[in-house]
Wavefront OBJ file of the C-alpha trace (Angstrom):
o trace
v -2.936 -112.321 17.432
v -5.985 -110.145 17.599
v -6.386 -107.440 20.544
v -8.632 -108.494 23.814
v -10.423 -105.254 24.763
v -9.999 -105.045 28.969
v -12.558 -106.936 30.757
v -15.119 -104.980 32.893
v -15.589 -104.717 36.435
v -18.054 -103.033 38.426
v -18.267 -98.987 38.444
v -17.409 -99.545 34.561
v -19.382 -97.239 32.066
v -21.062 -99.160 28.962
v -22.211 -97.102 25.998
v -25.817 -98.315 25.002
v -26.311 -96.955 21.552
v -28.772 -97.586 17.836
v -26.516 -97.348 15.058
v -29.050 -99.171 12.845
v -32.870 -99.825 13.040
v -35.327 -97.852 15.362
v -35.656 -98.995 18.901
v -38.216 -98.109 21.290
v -37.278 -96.619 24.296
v -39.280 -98.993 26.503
v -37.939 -102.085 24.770
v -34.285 -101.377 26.505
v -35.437 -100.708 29.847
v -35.147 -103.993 31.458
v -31.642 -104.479 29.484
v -30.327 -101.049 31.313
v -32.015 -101.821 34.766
v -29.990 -104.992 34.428
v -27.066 -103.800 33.219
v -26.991 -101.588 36.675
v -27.800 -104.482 38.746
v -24.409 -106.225 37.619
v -22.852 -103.095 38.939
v -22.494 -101.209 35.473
v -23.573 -97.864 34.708
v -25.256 -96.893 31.736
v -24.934 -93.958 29.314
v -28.142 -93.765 26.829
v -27.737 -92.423 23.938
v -30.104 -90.274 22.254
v -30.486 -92.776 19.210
v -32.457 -95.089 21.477
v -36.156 -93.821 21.450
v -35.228 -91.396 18.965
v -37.894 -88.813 17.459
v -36.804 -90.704 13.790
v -40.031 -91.465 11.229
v -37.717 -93.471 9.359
v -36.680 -97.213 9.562
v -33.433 -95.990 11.341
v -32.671 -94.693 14.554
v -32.194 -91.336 13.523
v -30.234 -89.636 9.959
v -26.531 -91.591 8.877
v -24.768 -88.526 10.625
v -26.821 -88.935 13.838
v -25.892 -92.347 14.000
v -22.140 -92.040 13.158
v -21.608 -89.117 15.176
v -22.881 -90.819 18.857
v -21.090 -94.170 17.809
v -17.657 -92.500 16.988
v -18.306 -90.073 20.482
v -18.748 -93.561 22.402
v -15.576 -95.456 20.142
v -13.645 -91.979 21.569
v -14.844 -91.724 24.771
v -12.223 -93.210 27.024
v -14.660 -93.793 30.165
v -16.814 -95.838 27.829
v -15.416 -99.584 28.129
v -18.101 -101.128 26.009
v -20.688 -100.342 23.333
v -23.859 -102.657 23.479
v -25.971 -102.110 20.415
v -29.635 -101.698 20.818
v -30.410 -103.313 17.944
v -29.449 -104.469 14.121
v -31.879 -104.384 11.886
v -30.056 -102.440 9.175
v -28.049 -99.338 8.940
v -24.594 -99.802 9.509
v -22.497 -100.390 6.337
v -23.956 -96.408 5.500
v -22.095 -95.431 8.064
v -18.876 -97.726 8.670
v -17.111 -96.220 6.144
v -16.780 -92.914 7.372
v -16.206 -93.911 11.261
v -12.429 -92.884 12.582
v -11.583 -95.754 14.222
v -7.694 -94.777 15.741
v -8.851 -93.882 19.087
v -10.403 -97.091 19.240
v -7.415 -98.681 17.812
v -5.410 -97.245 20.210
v -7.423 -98.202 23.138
v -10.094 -101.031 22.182
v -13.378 -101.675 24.010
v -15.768 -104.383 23.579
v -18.517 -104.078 20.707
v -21.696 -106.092 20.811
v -24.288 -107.481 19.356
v -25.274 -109.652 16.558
v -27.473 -109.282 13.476
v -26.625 -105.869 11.310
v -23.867 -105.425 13.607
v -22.116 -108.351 12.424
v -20.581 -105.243 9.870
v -19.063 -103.595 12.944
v -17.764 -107.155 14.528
v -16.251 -108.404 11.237
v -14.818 -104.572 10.419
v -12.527 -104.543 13.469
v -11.944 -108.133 12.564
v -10.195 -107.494 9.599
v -9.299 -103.551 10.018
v -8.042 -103.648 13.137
v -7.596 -107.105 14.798
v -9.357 -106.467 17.935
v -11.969 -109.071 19.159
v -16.044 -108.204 19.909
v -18.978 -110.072 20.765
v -21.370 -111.443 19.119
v -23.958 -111.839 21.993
v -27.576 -110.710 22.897
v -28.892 -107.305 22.549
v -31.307 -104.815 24.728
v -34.212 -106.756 24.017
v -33.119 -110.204 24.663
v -33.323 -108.856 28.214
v -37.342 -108.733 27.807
v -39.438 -111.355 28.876
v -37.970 -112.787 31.820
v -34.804 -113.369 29.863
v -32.306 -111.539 31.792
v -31.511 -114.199 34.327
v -31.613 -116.893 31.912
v -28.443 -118.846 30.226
v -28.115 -116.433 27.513
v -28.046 -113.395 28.964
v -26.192 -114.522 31.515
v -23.386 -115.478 28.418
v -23.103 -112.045 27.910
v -22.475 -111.305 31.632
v -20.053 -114.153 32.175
v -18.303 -112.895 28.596
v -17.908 -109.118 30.169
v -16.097 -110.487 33.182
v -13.683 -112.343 31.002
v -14.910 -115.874 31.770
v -13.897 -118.406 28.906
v -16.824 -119.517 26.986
v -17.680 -123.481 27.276
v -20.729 -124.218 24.921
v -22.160 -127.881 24.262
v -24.886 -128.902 22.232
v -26.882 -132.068 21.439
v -25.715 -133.464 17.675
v -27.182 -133.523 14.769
v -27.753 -135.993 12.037
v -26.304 -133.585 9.737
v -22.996 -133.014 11.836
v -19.885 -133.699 10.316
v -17.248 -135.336 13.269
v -14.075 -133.475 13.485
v -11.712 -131.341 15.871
v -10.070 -127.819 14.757
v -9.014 -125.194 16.420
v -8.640 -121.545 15.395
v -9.421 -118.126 15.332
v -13.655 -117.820 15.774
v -15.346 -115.569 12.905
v -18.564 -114.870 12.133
v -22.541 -113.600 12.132
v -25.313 -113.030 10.600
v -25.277 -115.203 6.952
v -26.685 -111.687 4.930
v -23.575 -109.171 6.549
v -21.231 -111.743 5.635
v -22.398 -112.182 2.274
v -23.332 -108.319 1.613
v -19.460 -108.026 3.149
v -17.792 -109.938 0.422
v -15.553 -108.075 -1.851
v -15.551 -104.903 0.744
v -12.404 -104.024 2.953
v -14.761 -104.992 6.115
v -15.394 -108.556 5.488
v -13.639 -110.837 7.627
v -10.292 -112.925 6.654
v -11.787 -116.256 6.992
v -8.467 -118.502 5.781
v -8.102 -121.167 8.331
v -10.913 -119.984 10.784
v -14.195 -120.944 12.597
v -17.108 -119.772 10.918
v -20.436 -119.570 12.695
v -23.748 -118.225 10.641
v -27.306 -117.615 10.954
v -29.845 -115.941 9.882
v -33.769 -114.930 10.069
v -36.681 -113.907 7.681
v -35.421 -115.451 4.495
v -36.610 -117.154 1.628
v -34.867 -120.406 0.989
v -34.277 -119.288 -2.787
v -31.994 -116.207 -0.616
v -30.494 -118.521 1.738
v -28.994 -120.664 -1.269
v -28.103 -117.058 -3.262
v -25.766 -116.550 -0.306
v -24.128 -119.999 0.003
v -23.211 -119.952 -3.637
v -22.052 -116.359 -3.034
v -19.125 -117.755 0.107
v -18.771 -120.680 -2.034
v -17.607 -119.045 -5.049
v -16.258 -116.052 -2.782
v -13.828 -118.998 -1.697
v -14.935 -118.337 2.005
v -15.732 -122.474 2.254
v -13.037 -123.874 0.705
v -10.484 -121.762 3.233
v -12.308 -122.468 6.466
v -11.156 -124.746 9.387
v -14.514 -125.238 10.573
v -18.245 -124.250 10.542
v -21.112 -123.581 12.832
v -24.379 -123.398 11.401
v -27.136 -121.796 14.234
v -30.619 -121.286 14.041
v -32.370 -120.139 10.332
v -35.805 -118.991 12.153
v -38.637 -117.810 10.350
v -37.623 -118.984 6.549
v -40.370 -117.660 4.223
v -42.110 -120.385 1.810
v -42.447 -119.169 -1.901
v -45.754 -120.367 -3.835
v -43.814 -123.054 -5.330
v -41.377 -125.536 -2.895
v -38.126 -124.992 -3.166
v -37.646 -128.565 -2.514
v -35.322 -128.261 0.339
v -35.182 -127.179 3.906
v -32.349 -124.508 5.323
v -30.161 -127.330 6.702
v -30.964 -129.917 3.642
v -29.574 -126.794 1.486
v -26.388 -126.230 3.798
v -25.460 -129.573 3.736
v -25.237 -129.826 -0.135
v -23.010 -126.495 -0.749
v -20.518 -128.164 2.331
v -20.891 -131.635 1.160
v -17.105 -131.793 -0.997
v -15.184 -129.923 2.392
v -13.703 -132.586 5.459
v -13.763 -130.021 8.031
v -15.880 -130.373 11.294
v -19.570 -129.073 10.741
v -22.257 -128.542 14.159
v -25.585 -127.717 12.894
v -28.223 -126.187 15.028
v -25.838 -124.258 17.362
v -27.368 -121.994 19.741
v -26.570 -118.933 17.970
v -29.865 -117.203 16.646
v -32.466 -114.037 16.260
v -34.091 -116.159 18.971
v -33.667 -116.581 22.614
v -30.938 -119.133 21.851
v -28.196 -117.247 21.400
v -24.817 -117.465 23.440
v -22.251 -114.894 23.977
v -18.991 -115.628 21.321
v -15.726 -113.857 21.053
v -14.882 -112.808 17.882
v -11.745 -112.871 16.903
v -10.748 -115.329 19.666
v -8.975 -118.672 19.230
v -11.855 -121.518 20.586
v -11.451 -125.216 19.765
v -14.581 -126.903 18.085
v -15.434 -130.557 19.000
v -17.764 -133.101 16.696
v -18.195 -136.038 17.727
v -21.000 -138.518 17.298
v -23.161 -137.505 20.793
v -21.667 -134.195 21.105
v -20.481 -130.763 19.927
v -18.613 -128.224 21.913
v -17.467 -124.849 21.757
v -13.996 -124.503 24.261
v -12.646 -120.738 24.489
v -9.396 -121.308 24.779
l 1 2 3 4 5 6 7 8 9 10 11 12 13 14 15 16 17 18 19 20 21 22 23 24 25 26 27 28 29 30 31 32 33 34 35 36 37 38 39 40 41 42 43 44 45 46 47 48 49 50 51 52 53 54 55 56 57 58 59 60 61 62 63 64 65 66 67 68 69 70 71 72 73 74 75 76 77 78 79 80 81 82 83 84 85 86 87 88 89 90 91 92 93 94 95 96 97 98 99 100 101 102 103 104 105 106 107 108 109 110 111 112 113 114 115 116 117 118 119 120 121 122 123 124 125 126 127 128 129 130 131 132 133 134 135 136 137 138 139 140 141 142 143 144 145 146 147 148 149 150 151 152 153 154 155 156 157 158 159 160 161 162 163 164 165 166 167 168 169 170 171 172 173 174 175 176 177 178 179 180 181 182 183 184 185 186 187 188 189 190 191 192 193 194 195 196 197 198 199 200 201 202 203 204 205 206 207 208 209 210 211 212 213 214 215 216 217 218 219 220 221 222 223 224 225 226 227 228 229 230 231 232 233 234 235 236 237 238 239 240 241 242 243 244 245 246 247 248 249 250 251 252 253 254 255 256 257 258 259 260 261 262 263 264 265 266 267 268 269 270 271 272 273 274 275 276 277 278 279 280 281 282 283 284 285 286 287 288 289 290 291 292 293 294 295 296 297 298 299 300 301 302 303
């Protein structure tokens, strides 16, 4: 049974922090304004905005040293991730995570912080949250269903997703322990002491920017990893912005799913609203949820 970090209530302090890719410091302004008006405070830290010219946020010892300050910091109840992008894994391995052991908080985000989700996973069997970032606050987006997942998942209410089916869908009822993220991290995870124990769990991917050729690469990779064979059940989100190569490959993203999964029985929702886009609802990793399939309906029960 994995750890529940406490849920938050107002006056609680969240950590807003870049361990990975650059963020502007404009981009997370609506996300902290909001934040407050749940009745949060806010501490900033310096990697957001920073003075970086890199791709990251700021050197691998700037980034490690804030996130390990805010995994210490015991008035810190949860660390929401500016961003992915990449970064993480170069620093993971040298983050001491016994403070946070001892007294877990909530990590979040999605993307190149799927690393961070699945590490605790595994390491130290305390549940996250795969859920929006700073900048799905932009846009009018804060007061919207999936931003609002986030908020509802910080109090502690029990997720209850549905979505339309799919032709692909494969009927079926399981219920277990919910795993999962971005489709690269889980792939680039394989074989390292971070990546998840998937025996007898819900998986849930997705994924942006890829070729199709890449997509397939890292099916065949969990397939002969062993990660399909073990898995109770699968959720396959939004693929957005797959890149075409000069020749077809001849299939699209879900056409290509379907034939690495076609030999397993166990229930499969395609088009989930997990995603790099605005679709993308709050989920507890590491949490037991109950996954429905039937022929008008899927659904995603916290339990």
């Amino acid at each position: 049974m994995n750890k529940i970090p406490p849920y938050l209530k107002k006056g609680d302090l969240i950590g807003l922090t870049c361990p990975a890719g650059y963020m502007e410091a404009e981009k997370a302004q609506t996300c902290i304004h909001t934040l407050q008006s749940w009745g949060y405070e806010v501490m900033v830290g310096k990697t957001l905005g920073s003075k970086s010219k890199t791709y990251f946020s700021g050197s691998d010892e700037i980034r490690r040293n804030e996130f390990q300050a805010m995994l210490d910091d015991p008035n810190i109840k949860a660390i929401l991730c500016g961003r992915g992008g990449y970064g993480v894994s170069r620093i993971i391995d040298q983050l001491d995570f016994s403070t946070f052991k001892k007294h877990p908080k909530w990590i979040i985000g999605f993307s190149d912080i799927t690393v961070f989700l699945s590490h605790v996973n595994r390491q130290l069997k305390v549940a996250s949250l795969h859920a929006p970032m700073a900048a799905a606050f932009n846009n009018k987006q804060a007061d919207k269903e999936y931003v609002q997942s986030l908020r509802k998942a910080l109090k502690g209410a029990k997720a209850n997703y549905a979505c339309k089916p799919h032709a692909f869908n494969k009927t079926g009822t399981c219920t277990a322990e919910l795993v999962g993220g971005n489709l690269a991290m889980i792939a680039h995870l394989i074989g390292s002491p971070s990546m998840y124990n998937v025996t007898n769990k819900i998986l849930f991917i997705e994924d942006i920017g890829e070729y199709i050729y890449n997509i397939d690469r890292m099916m065949i990779q969990l397939k002969r990893a062993g990660v399909l064979s073990k898995i109770s059940g699968l959720i396959i989100g939004k693929f957005s912005d797959t890149k075409p190569t000069v020749r077809p490959f001849g299939q699209n993203v879900y056409q290509l799913i379907q034939s690495h999964i076609a030999e397993y029985d166990y229930p499969v929702s395609y088009n989930f609203p997990v995603s790099h886009e605005k679709e993308n609802v709050a989920l507890k990793v590491g949490v037991v949820h109950q996954l429905k399939v039937v022929d008008k309906k899927v659904s995603l029960q916290e339990l």
